[in-house]
C-alpha positions in Angstrom: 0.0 0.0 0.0 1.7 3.2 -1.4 0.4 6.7 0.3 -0.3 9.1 -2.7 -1.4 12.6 -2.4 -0.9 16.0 -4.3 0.4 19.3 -4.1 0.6 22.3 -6.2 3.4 20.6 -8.4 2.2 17.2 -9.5 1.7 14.4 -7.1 3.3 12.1 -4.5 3.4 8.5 -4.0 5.4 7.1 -0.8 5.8 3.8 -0.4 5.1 1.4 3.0 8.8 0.5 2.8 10.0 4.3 2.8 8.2 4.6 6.0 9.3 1.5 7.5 13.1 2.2 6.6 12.4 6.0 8.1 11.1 4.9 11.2 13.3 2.3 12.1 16.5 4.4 11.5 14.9 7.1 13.8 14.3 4.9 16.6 17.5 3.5 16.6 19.6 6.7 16.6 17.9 7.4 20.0 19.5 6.4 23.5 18.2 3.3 24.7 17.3 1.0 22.4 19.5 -1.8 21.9 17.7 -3.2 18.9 14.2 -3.1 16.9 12.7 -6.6 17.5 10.2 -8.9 15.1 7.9 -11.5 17.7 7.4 -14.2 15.8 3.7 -15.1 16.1 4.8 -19.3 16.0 6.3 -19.8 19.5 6.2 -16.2 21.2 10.1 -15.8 20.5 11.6 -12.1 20.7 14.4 -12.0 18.1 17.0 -9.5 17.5 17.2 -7.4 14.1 20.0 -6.2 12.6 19.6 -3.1 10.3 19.0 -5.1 7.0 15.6 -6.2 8.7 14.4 -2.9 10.7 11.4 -3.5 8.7 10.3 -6.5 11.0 10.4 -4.3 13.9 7.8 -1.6 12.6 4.2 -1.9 11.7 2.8 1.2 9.5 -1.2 1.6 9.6 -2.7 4.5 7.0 -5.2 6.2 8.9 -6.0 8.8 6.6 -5.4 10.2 3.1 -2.1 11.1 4.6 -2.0 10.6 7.7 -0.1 6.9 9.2 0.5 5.2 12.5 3.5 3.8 13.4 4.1 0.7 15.9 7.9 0.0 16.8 8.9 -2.9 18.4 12.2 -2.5 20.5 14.2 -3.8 22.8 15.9 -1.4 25.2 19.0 -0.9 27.4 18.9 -2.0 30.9 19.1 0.9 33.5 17.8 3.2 31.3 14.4 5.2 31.9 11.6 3.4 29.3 9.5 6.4 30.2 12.2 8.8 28.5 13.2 6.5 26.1 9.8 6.0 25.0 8.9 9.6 24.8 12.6 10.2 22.6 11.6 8.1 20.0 8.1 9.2 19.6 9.1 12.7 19.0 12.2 11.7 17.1 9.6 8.9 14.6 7.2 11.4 14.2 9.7 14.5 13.3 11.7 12.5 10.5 8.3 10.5 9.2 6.7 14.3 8.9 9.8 16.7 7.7 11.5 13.8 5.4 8.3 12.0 4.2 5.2 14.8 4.3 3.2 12.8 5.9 1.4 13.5 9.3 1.8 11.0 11.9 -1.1 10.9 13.9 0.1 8.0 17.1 3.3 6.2 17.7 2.8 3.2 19.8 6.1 1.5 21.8 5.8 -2.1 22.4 8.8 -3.1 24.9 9.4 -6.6 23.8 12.3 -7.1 25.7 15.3 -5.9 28.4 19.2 -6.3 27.4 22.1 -5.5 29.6 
């Protein structure tokens, strides 16, 4: 599922896999997160992603005509606040989807799938 819409100079078409890549680079640049992690649904195992599959950690639901949600799945540091950490990559997700992409972000949703030291 592609996102299109149009502005004064022709229109835009922004690709699920865009957003996915986006997000998951933004999340990982903040302090924290140790990884982005993919549950697979088979046997309830957390796995680690490298950055070849940030994709598996991120979920993107259009909302809107362009408007998305984003759900990251992550694994974060141990000692670290998950209240701060949370809030970082919220703001940081939905400034880079909105200012790289042009599309509005309307919720970002952590899932804590698991603690590393």
């Amino acid at each position: 599922m592609a996102l299109k819409f149009t502005t004064e100079m022709g229109s835009i078409q922004v690709t699920d896999d865009v957003l996915l890549m986006i997000a998951g680079y933004s999340a990982l640049e903040c302090y924290g997160i140790v990884a982005m992690a993919s549950k697979r649904a088979s046997d309830g195992w957390v796995e680690l992603l490298g950055r070849e599959n940030l994709s598996r950690g991120v979920r993107i639901r259009a909302t809107g005509e362009d408007q998305v949600d984003v759900d990251l799945y992550i694994i974060v540091e141990y000692g670290v606040s998950i209240a701060a950490v949370a809030n970082t990559i919220i703001e940081t997700v939905r400034y880079k989807i909105e200012n790289l992409a042009g599309i509005r972000v309307g919720q970002v949703n952590i899932f804590i799938e698991s603690i590393r030291v």
